[in-house]
C-alpha positions as CSV (number, residue, x, y, z in Angstrom):
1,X,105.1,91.2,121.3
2,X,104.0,88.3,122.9
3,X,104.8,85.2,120.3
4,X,101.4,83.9,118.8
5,X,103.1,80.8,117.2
6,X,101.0,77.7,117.1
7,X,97.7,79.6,118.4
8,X,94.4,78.9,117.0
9,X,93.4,82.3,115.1
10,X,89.4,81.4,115.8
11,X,87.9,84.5,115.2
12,X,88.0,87.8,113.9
13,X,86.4,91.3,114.8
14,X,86.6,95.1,113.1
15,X,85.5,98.0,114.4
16,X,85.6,100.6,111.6
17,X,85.0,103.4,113.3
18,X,87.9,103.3,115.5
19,X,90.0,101.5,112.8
20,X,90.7,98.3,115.1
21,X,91.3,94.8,114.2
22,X,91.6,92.3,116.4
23,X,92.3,88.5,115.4
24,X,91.6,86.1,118.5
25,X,93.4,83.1,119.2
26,X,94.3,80.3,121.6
27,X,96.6,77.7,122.6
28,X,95.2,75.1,123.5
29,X,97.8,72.8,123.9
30,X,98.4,73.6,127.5
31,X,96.2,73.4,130.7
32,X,94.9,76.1,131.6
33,X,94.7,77.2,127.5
34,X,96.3,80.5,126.7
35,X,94.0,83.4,125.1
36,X,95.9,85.9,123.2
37,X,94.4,88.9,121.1
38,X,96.3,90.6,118.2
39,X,95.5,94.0,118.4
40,X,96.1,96.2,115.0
41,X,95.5,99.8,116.2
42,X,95.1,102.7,113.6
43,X,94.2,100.2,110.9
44,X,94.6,102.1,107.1
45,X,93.4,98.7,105.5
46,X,93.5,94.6,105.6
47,X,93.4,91.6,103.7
48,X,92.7,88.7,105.5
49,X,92.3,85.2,103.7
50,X,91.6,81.4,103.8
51,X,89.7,81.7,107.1
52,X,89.0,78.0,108.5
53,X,87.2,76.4,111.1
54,X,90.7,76.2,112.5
55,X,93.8,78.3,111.6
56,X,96.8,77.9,113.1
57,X,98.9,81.2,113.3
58,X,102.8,80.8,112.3
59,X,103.7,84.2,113.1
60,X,102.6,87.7,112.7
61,X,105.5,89.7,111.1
62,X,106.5,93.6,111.1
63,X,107.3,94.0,107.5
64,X,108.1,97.6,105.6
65,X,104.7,98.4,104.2
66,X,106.5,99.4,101.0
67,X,106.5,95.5,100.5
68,X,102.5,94.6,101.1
69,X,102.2,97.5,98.4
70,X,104.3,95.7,95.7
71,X,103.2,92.5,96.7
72,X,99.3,94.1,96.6
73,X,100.0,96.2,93.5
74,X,96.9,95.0,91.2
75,X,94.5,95.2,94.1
76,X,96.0,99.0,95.0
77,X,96.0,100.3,91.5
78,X,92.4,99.6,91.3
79,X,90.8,100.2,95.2
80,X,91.9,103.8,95.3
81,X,88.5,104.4,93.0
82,X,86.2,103.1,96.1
83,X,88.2,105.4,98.8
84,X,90.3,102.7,99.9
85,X,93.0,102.4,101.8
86,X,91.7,105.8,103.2
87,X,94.9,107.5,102.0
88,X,94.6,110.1,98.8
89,X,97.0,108.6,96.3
90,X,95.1,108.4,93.2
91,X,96.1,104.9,92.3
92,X,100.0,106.5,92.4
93,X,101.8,103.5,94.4
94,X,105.1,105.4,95.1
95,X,102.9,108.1,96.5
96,X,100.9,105.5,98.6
97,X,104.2,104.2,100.0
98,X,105.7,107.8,100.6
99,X,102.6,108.6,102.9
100,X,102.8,105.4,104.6
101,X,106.7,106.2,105.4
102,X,105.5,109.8,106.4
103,X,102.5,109.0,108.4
104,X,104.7,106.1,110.4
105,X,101.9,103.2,109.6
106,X,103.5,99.9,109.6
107,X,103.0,96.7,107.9
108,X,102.0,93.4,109.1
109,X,102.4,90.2,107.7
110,X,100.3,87.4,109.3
111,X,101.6,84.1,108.3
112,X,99.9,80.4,108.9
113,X,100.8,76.5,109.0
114,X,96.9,76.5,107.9
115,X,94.2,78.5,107.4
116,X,94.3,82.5,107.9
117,X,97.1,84.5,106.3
118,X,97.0,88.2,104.9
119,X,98.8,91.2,105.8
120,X,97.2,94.7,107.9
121,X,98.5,98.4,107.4
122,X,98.3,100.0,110.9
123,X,100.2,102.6,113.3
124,X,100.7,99.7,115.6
125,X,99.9,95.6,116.8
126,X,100.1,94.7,120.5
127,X,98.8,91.2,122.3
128,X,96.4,91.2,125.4
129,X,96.2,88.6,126.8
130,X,92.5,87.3,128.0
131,X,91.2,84.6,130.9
132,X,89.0,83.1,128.4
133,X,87.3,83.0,124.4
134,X,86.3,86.1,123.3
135,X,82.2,86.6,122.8
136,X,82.1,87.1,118.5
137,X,78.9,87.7,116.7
């Protein structure tokens, strides 16, 4: 994956139905500036916070998605009553991080010098790499 370290994260886009995220970012620092989408395919669930006018990315991490369920125990324990993630567990963590191991959905740590951090459960996360800003909204 191509490194996203130092981009501008400035924009964000789901599509539910096909259970895509994809975080947008540039750097900027260059000439010509360098677009690079994060693409999250097979997305289970997200949490994305402190969103900023800018938000600049430190690195987007592979992590065991045992460890965004203990780190995201209190939020699990209760979301399971509105359907989500999408995974039957019945507010049972070791059964939530069981199926994840079974079902081969991995976890993603996204980690910034300021702004945008959070974490996404998904099959997989890939870059593309764009010619210019992607159209939001």
């Amino acid at each position: 994956m191509q490194s996203v370290h130092d981009n501008n994260a400035y924009g964000y886009s789901l599509d539910c139905q096909r259970q895509c995220l994809t975080i947008h970012t540039v750097y900027d620092e260059q000439s010509p500036a360098q677009f690079v989408d994060l693409v999250f395919s097979g997305v289970q669930a997200h949490r994305l916070d402190y969103a900023l006018m800018t938000n600049i990315l430190f690195d987007v991490e592979e992590v065991d998605p045992a460890s965004v369920v203990d780190s995201e125990s209190e939020l699990l324990l209760q979301s399971w009553k509105y359907n989500w993630p999408g995974i039957k567990y019945d507010g049972d963590l070791t059964l939530l991080k069981a199926t994840l191991h079974e079902e081969q959905i991995k976890g993603f740590e996204i980690r910034s010098s300021l702004g945008l951090t959070g974490w996404v459960l998904a099959f997989s996360c890939e870059t593309v790499c764009r010619e210019s800003r992607a159209s939001i909204g």
